[in-house]
mmCIF file as Biopython writes it, N, C-alpha, C and O atoms, coordinates in Angstrom:
data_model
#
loop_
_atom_site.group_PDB
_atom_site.id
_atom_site.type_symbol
_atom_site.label_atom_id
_atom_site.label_alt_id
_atom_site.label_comp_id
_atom_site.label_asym_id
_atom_site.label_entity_id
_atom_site.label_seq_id
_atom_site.pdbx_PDB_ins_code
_atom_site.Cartn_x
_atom_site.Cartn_y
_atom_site.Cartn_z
_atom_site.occupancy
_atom_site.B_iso_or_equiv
_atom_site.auth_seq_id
_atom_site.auth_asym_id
_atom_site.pdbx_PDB_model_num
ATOM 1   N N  . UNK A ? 1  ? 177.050 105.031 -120.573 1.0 0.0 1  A 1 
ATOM 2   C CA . UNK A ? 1  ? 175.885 104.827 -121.401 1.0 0.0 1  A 1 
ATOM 3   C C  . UNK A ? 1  ? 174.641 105.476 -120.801 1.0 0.0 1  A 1 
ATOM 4   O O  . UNK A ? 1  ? 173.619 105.570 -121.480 1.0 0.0 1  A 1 
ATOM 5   N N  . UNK A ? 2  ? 174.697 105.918 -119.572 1.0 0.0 2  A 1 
ATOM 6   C CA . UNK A ? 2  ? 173.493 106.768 -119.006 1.0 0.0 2  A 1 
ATOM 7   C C  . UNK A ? 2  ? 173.294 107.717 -119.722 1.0 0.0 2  A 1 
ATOM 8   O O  . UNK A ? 2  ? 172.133 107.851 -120.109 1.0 0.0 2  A 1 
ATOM 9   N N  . UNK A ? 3  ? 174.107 108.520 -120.080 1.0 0.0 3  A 1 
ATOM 10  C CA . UNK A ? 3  ? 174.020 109.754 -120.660 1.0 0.0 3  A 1 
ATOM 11  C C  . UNK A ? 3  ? 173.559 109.793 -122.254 1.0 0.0 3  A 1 
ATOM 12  O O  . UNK A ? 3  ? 173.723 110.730 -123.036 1.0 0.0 3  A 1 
ATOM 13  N N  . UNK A ? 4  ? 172.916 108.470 -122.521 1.0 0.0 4  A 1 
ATOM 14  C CA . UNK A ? 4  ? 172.469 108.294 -124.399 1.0 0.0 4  A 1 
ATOM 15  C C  . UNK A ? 4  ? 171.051 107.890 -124.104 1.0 0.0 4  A 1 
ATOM 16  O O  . UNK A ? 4  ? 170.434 107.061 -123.434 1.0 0.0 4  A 1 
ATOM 17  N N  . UNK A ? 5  ? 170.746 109.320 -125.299 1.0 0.0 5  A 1 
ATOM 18  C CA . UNK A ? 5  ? 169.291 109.360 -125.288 1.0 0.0 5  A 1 
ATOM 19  C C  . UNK A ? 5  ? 168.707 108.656 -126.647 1.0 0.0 5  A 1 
ATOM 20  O O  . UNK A ? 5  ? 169.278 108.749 -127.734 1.0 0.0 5  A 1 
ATOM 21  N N  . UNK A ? 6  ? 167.502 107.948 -126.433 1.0 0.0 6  A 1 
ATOM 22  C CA . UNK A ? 6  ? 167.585 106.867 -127.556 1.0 0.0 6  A 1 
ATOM 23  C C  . UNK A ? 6  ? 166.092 106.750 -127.950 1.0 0.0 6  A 1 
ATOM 24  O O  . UNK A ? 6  ? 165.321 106.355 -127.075 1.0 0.0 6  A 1 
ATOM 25  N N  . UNK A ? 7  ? 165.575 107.071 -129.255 1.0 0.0 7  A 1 
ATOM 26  C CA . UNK A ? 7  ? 164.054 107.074 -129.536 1.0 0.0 7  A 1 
ATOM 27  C C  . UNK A ? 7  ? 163.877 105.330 -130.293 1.0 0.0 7  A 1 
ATOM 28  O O  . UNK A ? 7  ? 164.762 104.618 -130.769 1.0 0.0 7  A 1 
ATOM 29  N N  . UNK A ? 8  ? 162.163 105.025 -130.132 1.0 0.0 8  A 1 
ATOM 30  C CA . UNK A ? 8  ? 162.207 103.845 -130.721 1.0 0.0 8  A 1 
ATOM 31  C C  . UNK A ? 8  ? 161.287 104.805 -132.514 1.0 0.0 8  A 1 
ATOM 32  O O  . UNK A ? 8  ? 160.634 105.841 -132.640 1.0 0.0 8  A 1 
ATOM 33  N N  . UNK A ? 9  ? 161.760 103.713 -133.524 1.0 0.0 9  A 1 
ATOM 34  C CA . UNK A ? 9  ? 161.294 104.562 -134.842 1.0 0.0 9  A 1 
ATOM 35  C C  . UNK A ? 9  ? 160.505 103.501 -135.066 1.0 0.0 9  A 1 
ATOM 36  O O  . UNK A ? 9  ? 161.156 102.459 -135.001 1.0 0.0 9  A 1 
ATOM 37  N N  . UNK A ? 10 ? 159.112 103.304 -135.358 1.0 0.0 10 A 1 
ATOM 38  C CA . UNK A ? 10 ? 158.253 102.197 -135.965 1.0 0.0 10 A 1 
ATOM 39  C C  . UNK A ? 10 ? 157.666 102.482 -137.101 1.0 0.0 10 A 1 
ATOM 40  O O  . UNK A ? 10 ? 156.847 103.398 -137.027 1.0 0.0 10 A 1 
ATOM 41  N N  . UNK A ? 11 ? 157.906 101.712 -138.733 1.0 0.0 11 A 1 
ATOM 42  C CA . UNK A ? 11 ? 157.448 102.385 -139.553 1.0 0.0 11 A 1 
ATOM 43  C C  . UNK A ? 11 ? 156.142 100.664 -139.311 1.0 0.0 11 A 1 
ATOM 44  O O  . UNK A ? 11 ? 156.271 99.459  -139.096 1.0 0.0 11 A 1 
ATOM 45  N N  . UNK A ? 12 ? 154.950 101.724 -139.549 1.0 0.0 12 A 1 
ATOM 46  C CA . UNK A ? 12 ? 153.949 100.523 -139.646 1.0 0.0 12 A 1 
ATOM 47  C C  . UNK A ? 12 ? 152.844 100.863 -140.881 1.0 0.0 12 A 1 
ATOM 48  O O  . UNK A ? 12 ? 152.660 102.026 -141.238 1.0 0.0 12 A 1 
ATOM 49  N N  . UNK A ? 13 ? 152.349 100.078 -141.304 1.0 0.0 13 A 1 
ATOM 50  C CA . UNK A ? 13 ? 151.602 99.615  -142.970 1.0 0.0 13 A 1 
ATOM 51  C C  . UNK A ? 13 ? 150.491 98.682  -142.263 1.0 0.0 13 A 1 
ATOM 52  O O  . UNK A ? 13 ? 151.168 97.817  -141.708 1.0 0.0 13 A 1 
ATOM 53  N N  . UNK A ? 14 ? 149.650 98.517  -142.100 1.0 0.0 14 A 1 
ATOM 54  C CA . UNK A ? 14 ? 148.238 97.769  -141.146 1.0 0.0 14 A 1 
ATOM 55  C C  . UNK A ? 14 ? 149.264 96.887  -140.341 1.0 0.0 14 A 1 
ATOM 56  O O  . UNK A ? 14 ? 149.787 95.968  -140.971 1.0 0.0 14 A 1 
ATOM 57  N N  . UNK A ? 15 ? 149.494 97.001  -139.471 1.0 0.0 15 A 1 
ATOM 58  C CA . UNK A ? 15 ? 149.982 96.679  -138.240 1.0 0.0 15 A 1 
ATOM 59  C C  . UNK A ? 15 ? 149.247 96.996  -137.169 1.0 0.0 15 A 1 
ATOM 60  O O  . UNK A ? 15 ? 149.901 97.308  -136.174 1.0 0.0 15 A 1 
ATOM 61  N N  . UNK A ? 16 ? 148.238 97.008  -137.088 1.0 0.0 16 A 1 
ATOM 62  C CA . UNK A ? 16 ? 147.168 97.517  -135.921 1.0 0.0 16 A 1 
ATOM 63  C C  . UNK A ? 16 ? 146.695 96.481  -134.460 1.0 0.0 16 A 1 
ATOM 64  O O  . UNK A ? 16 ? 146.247 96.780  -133.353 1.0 0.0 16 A 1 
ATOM 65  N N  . UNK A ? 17 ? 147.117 94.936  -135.227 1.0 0.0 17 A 1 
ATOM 66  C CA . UNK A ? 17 ? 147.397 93.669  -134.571 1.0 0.0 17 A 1 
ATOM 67  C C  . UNK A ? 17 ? 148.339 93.795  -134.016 1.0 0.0 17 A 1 
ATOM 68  O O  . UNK A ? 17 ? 148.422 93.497  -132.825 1.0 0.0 17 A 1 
ATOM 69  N N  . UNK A ? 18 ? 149.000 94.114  -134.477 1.0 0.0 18 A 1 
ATOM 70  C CA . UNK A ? 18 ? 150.829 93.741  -133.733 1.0 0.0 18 A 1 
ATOM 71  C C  . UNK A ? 18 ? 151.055 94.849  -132.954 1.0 0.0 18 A 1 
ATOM 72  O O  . UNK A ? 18 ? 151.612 94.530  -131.905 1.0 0.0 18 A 1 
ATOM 73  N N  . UNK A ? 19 ? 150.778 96.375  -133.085 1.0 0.0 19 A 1 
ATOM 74  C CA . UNK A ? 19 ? 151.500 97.730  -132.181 1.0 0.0 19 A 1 
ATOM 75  C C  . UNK A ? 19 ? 151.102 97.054  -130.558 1.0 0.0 19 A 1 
ATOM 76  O O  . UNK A ? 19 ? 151.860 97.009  -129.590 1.0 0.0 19 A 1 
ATOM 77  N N  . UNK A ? 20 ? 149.632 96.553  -130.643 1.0 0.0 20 A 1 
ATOM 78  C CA . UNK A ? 20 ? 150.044 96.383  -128.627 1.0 0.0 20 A 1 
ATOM 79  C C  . UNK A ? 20 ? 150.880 95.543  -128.192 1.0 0.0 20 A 1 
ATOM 80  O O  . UNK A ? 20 ? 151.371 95.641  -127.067 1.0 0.0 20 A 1 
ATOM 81  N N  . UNK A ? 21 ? 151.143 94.659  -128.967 1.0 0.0 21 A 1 
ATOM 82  C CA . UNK A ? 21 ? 152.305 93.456  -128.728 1.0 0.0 21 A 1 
ATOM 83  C C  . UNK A ? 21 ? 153.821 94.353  -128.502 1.0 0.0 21 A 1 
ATOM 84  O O  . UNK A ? 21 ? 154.635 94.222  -127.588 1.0 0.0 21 A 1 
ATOM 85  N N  . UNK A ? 22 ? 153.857 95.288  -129.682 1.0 0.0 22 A 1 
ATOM 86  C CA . UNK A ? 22 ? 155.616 95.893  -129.270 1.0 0.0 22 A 1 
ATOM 87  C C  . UNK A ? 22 ? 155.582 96.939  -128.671 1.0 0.0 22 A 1 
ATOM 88  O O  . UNK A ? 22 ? 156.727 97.277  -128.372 1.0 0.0 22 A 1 
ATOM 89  N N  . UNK A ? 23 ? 154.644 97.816  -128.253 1.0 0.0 23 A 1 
ATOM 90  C CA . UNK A ? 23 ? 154.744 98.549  -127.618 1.0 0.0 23 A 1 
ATOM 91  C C  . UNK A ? 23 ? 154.559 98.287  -125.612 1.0 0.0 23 A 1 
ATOM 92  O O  . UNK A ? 23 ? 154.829 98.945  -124.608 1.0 0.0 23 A 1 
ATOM 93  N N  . UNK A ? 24 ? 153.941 96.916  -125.929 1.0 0.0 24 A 1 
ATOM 94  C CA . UNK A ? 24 ? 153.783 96.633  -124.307 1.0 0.0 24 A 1 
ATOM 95  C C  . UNK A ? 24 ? 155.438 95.742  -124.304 1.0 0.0 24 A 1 
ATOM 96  O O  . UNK A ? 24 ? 155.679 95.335  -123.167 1.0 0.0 24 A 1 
ATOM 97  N N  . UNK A ? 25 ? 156.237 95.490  -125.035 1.0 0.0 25 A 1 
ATOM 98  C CA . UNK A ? 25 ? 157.294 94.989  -124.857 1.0 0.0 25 A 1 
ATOM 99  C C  . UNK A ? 25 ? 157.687 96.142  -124.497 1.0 0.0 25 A 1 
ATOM 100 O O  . UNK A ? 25 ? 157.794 96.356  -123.289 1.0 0.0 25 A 1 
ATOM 101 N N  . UNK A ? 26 ? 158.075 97.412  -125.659 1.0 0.0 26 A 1 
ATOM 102 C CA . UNK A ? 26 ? 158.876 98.552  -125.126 1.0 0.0 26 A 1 
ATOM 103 C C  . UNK A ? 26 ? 158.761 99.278  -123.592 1.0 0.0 26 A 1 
ATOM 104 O O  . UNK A ? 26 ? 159.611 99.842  -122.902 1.0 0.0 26 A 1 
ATOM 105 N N  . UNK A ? 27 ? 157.420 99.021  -123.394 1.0 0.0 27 A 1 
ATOM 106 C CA . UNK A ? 27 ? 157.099 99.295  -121.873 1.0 0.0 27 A 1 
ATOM 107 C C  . UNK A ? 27 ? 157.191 98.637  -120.535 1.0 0.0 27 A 1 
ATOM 108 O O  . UNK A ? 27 ? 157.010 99.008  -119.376 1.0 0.0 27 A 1 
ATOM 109 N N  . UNK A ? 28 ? 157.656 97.153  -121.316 1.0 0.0 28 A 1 
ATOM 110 C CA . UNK A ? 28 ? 158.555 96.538  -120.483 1.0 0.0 28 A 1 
ATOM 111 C C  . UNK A ? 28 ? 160.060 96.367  -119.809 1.0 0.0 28 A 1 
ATOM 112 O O  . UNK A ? 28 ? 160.618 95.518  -119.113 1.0 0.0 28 A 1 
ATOM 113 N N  . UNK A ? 29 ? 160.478 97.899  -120.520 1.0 0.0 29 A 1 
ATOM 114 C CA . UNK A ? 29 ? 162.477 97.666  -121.112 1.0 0.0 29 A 1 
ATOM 115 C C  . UNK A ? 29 ? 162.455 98.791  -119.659 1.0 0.0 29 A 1 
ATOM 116 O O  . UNK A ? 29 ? 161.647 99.652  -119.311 1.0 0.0 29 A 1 
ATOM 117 N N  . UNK A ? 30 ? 164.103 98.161  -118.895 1.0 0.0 30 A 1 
ATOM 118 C CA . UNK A ? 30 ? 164.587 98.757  -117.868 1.0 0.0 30 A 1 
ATOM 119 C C  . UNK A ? 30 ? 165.078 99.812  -118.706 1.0 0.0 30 A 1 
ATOM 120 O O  . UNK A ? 30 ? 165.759 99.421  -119.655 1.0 0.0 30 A 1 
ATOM 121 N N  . UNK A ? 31 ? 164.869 101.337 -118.575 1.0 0.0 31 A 1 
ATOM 122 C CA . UNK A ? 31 ? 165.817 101.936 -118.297 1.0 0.0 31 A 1 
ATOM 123 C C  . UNK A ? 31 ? 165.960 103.498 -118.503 1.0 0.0 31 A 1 
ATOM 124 O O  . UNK A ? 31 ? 165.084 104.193 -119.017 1.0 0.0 31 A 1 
ATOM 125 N N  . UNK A ? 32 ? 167.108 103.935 -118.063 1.0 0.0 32 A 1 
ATOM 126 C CA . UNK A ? 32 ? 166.883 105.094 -116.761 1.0 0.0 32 A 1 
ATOM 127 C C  . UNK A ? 32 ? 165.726 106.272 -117.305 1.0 0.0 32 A 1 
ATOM 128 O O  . UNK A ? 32 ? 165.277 106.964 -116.391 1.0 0.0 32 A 1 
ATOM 129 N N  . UNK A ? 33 ? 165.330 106.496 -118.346 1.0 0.0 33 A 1 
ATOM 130 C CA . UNK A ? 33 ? 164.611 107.221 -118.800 1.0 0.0 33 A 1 
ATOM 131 C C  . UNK A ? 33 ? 163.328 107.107 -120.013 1.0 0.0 33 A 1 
ATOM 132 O O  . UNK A ? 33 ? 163.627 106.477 -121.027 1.0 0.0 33 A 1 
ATOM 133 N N  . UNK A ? 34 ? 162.298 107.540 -119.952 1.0 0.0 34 A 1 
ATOM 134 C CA . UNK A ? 34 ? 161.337 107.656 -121.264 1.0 0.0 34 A 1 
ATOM 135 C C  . UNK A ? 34 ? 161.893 107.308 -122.199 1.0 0.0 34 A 1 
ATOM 136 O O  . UNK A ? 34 ? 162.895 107.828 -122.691 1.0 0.0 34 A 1 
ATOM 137 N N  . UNK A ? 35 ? 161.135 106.095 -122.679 1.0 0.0 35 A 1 
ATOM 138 C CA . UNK A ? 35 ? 161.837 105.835 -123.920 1.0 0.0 35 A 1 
ATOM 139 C C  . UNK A ? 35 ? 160.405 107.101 -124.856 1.0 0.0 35 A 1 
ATOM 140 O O  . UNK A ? 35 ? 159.260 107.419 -124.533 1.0 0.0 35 A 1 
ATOM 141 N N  . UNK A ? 36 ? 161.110 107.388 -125.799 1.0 0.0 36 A 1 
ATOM 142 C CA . UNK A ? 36 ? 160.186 107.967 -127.245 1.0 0.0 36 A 1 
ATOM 143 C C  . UNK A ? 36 ? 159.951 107.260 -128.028 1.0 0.0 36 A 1 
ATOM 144 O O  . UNK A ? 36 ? 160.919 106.776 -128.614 1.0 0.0 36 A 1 
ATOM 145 N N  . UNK A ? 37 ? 158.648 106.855 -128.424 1.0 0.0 37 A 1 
ATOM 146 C CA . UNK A ? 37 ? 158.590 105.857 -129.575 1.0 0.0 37 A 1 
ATOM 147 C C  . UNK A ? 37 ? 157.680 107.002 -130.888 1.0 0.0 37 A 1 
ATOM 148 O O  . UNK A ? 37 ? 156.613 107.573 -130.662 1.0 0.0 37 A 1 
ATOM 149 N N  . UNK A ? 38 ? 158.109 107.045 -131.599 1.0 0.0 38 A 1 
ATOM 150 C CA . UNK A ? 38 ? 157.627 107.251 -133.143 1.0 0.0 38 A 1 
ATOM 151 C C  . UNK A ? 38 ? 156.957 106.385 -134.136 1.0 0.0 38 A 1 
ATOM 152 O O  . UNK A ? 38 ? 157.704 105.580 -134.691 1.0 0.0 38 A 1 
ATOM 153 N N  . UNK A ? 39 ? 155.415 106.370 -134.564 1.0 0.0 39 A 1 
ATOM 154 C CA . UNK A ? 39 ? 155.598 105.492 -135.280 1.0 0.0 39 A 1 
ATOM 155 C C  . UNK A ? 39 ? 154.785 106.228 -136.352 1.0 0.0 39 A 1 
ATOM 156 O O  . UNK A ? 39 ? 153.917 107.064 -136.102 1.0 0.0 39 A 1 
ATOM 157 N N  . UNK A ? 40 ? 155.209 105.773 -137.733 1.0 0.0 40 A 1 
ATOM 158 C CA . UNK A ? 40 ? 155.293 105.976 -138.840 1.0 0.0 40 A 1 
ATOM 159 C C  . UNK A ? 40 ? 154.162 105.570 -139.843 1.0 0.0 40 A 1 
ATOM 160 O O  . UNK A ? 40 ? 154.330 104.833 -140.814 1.0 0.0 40 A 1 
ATOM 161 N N  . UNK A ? 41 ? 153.062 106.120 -139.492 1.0 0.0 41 A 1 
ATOM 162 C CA . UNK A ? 41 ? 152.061 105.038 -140.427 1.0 0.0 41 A 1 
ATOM 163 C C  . UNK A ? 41 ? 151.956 105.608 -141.836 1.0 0.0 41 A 1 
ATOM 164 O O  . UNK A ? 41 ? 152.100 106.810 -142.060 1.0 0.0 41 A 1 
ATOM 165 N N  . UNK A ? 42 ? 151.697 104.688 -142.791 1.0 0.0 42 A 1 
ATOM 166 C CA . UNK A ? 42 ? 151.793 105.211 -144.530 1.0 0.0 42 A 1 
ATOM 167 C C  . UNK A ? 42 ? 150.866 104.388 -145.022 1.0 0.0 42 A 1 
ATOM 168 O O  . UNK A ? 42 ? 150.797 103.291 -144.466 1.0 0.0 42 A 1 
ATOM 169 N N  . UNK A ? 43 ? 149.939 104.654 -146.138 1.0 0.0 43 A 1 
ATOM 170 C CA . UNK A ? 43 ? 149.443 103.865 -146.430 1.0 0.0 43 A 1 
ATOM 171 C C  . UNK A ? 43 ? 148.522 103.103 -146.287 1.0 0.0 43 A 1 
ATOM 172 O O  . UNK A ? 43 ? 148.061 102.470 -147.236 1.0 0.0 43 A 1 
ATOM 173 N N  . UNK A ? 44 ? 147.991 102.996 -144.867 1.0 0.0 44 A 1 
ATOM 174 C CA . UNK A ? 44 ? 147.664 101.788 -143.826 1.0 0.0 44 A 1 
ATOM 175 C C  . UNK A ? 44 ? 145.817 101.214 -144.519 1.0 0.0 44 A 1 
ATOM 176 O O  . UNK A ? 44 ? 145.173 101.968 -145.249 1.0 0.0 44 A 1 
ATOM 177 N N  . UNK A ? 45 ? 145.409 100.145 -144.191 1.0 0.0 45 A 1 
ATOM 178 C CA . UNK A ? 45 ? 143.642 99.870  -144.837 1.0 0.0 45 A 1 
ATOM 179 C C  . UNK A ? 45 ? 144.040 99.588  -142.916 1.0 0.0 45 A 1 
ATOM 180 O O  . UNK A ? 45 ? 143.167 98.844  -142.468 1.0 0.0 45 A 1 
ATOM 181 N N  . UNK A ? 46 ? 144.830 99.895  -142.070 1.0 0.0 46 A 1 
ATOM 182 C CA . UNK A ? 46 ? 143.782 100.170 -140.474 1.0 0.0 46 A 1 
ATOM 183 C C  . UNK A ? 46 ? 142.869 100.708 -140.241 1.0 0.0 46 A 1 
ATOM 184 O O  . UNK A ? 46 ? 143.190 101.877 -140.024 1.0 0.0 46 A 1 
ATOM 185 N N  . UNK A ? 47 ? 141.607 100.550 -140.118 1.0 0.0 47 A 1 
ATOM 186 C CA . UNK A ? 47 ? 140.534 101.712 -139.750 1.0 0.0 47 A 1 
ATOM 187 C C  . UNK A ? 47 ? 140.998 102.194 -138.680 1.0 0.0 47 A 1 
ATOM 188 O O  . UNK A ? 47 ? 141.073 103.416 -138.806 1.0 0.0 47 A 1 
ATOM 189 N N  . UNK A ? 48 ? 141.534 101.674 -137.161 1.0 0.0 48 A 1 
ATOM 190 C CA . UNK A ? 48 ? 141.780 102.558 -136.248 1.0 0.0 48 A 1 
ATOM 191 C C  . UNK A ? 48 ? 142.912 103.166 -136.356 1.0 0.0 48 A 1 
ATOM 192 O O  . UNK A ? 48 ? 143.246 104.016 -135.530 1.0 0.0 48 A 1 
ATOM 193 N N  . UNK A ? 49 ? 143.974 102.691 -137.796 1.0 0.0 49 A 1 
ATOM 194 C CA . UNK A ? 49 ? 145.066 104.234 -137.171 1.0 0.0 49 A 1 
ATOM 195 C C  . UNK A ? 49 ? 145.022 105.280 -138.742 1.0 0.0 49 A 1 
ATOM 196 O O  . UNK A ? 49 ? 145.842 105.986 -139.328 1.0 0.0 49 A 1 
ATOM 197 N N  . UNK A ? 50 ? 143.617 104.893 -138.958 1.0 0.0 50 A 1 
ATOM 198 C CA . UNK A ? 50 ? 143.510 106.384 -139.608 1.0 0.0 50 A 1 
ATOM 199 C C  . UNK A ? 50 ? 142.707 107.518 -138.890 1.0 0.0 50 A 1 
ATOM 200 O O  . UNK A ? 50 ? 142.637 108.639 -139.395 1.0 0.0 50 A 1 
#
């Protein structure tokens, strides 16, 4: 399983509350390499992720 490379996909819609919550989880995860996270915004009334 070392050898599987694995991106995280986040589709988010005003989620601007919640991204530091899962992204400081994802930056909590053992293992052997960078995780990639993607995230997907559409739509959003976030002022900061427009």
């Amino acid at each position: 399983m070392a050898d599987l490379d694995i991106c995280v996909c986040v589709p988010a819609r005003n989620e601007a509350g919640r991204l530091p919550t899962l992204l400081a989880a994802l930056a909590a995860q053992t293992w052997q390499r960078a995780i990639p996270v993607a995230i997907a915004v559409n739509n959003t009334n976030d002022a900061v992720l427009r």
